[in-house]
C-alpha positions as CSV (number, residue, x, y, z in Angstrom):
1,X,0.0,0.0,0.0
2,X,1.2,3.5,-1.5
3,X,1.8,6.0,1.8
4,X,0.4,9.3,0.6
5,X,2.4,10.9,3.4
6,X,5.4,10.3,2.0
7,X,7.2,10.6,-1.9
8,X,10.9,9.7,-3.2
9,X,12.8,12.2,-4.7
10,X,16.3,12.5,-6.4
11,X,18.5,14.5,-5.4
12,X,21.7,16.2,-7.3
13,X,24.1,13.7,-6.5
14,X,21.2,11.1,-8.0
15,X,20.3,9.5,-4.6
16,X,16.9,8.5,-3.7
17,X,15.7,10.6,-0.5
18,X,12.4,9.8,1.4
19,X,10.3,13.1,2.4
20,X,7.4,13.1,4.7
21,X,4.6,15.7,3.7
22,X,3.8,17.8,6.6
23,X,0.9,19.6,4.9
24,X,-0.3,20.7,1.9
25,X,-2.8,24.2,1.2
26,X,-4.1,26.2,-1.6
27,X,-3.8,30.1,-1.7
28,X,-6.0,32.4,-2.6
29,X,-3.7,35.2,-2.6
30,X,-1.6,33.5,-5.4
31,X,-3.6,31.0,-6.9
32,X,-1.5,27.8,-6.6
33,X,-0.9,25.0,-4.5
34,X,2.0,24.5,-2.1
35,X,3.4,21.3,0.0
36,X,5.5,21.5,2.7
37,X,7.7,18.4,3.5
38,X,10.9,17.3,5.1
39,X,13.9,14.7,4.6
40,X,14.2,14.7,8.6
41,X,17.7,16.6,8.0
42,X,19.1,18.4,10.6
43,X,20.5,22.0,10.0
44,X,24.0,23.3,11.7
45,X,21.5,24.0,14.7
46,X,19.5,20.4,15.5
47,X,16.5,22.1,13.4
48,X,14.6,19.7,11.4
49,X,15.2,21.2,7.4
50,X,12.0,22.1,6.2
51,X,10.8,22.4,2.2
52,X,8.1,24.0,0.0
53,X,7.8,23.7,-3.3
54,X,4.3,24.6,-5.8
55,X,2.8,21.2,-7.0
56,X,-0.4,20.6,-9.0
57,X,-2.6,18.5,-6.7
58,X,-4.2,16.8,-9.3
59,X,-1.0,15.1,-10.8
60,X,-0.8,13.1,-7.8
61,X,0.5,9.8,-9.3
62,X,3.1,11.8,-11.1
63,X,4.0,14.7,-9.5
64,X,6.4,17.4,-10.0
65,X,7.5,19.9,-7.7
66,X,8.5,23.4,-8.6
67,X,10.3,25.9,-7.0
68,X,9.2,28.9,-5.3
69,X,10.3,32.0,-6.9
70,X,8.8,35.1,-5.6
71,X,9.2,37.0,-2.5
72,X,5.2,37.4,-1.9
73,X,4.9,33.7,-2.5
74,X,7.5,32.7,0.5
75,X,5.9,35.6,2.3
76,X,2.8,33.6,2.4
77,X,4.4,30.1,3.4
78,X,6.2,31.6,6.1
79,X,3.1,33.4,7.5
80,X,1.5,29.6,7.5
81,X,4.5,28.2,9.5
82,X,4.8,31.0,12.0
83,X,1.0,30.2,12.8
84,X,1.3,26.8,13.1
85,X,4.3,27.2,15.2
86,X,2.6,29.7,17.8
87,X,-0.6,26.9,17.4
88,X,2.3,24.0,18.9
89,X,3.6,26.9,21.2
90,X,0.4,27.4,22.8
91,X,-1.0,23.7,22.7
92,X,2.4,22.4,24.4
93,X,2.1,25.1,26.9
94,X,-1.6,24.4,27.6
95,X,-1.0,20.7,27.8
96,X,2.4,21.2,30.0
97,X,-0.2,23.8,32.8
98,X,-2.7,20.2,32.9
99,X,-1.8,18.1,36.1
Protein backbone atom coordinates (compact mmCIF):
# COMPACT_ATOMS: atom_id res chain seq x y z
CA UNK A 1 0.00 0.00 0.00
CA UNK A 2 1.18 3.52 -1.46
CA UNK A 3 1.78 6.01 1.82
CA UNK A 4 0.36 9.27 0.59
CA UNK A 5 2.39 10.95 3.41
CA UNK A 6 5.40 10.31 2.01
CA UNK A 7 7.17 10.58 -1.94
CA UNK A 8 10.90 9.66 -3.16
CA UNK A 9 12.80 12.22 -4.67
CA UNK A 10 16.31 12.47 -6.44
CA UNK A 11 18.47 14.53 -5.37
CA UNK A 12 21.70 16.19 -7.35
CA UNK A 13 24.13 13.65 -6.51
CA UNK A 14 21.17 11.14 -7.99
CA UNK A 15 20.28 9.51 -4.59
CA UNK A 16 16.87 8.54 -3.70
CA UNK A 17 15.67 10.60 -0.53
CA UNK A 18 12.39 9.80 1.41
CA UNK A 19 10.34 13.05 2.36
CA UNK A 20 7.42 13.10 4.70
CA UNK A 21 4.61 15.74 3.71
CA UNK A 22 3.79 17.85 6.65
CA UNK A 23 0.95 19.65 4.94
CA UNK A 24 -0.29 20.74 1.85
CA UNK A 25 -2.76 24.24 1.18
CA UNK A 26 -4.11 26.15 -1.65
CA UNK A 27 -3.79 30.14 -1.74
CA UNK A 28 -5.99 32.41 -2.62
CA UNK A 29 -3.70 35.16 -2.58
CA UNK A 30 -1.60 33.52 -5.38
CA UNK A 31 -3.61 30.99 -6.87
CA UNK A 32 -1.47 27.83 -6.58
CA UNK A 33 -0.87 25.03 -4.52
CA UNK A 34 1.96 24.51 -2.13
CA UNK A 35 3.42 21.25 0.01
CA UNK A 36 5.55 21.47 2.70
CA UNK A 37 7.67 18.41 3.55
CA UNK A 38 10.92 17.35 5.15
CA UNK A 39 13.89 14.74 4.57
CA UNK A 40 14.23 14.67 8.62
CA UNK A 41 17.67 16.57 7.97
CA UNK A 42 19.14 18.42 10.58
CA UNK A 43 20.49 21.99 10.01
CA UNK A 44 24.02 23.30 11.71
CA UNK A 45 21.45 24.04 14.69
CA UNK A 46 19.53 20.44 15.46
CA UNK A 47 16.45 22.13 13.41
CA UNK A 48 14.63 19.71 11.43
CA UNK A 49 15.22 21.23 7.44
CA UNK A 50 11.96 22.08 6.20
CA UNK A 51 10.84 22.40 2.17
CA UNK A 52 8.09 23.99 0.02
CA UNK A 53 7.84 23.65 -3.29
CA UNK A 54 4.31 24.58 -5.78
CA UNK A 55 2.76 21.19 -6.95
CA UNK A 56 -0.37 20.56 -9.02
CA UNK A 57 -2.60 18.47 -6.74
CA UNK A 58 -4.17 16.77 -9.33
CA UNK A 59 -0.97 15.08 -10.77
CA UNK A 60 -0.76 13.11 -7.78
CA UNK A 61 0.53 9.77 -9.33
CA UNK A 62 3.08 11.82 -11.14
CA UNK A 63 4.03 14.74 -9.46
CA UNK A 64 6.44 17.36 -9.96
CA UNK A 65 7.47 19.86 -7.72
CA UNK A 66 8.49 23.42 -8.65
CA UNK A 67 10.28 25.95 -7.04
CA UNK A 68 9.17 28.87 -5.32
CA UNK A 69 10.27 32.05 -6.92
CA UNK A 70 8.76 35.08 -5.64
CA UNK A 71 9.16 36.97 -2.54
CA UNK A 72 5.16 37.36 -1.92
CA UNK A 73 4.88 33.73 -2.47
CA UNK A 74 7.46 32.67 0.50
CA UNK A 75 5.88 35.63 2.32
CA UNK A 76 2.77 33.63 2.40
CA UNK A 77 4.44 30.07 3.45
CA UNK A 78 6.18 31.60 6.11
CA UNK A 79 3.09 33.43 7.51
CA UNK A 80 1.52 29.60 7.47
CA UNK A 81 4.52 28.17 9.46
CA UNK A 82 4.80 31.04 11.95
CA UNK A 83 1.02 30.20 12.76
CA UNK A 84 1.34 26.83 13.05
CA UNK A 85 4.27 27.17 15.18
CA UNK A 86 2.55 29.66 17.85
CA UNK A 87 -0.57 26.91 17.38
CA UNK A 88 2.30 24.02 18.86
CA UNK A 89 3.57 26.89 21.24
CA UNK A 90 0.38 27.44 22.81
CA UNK A 91 -1.01 23.67 22.66
CA UNK A 92 2.44 22.36 24.38
CA UNK A 93 2.13 25.11 26.91
CA UNK A 94 -1.64 24.36 27.57
CA UNK A 95 -1.03 20.65 27.76
CA UNK A 96 2.37 21.21 29.98
CA UNK A 97 -0.21 23.83 32.82
CA UNK A 98 -2.69 20.25 32.94
CA UNK A 99 -1.79 18.08 36.12
Amino acid sequence: MEDKNKFTVINDEGREITCDVLFTFDSDETKKSYIVYTDNTKDSKGNIQVYASIFDPKKEDDMELLPIESDKEWKVIETILESLQEEIRNQANDTSGEN
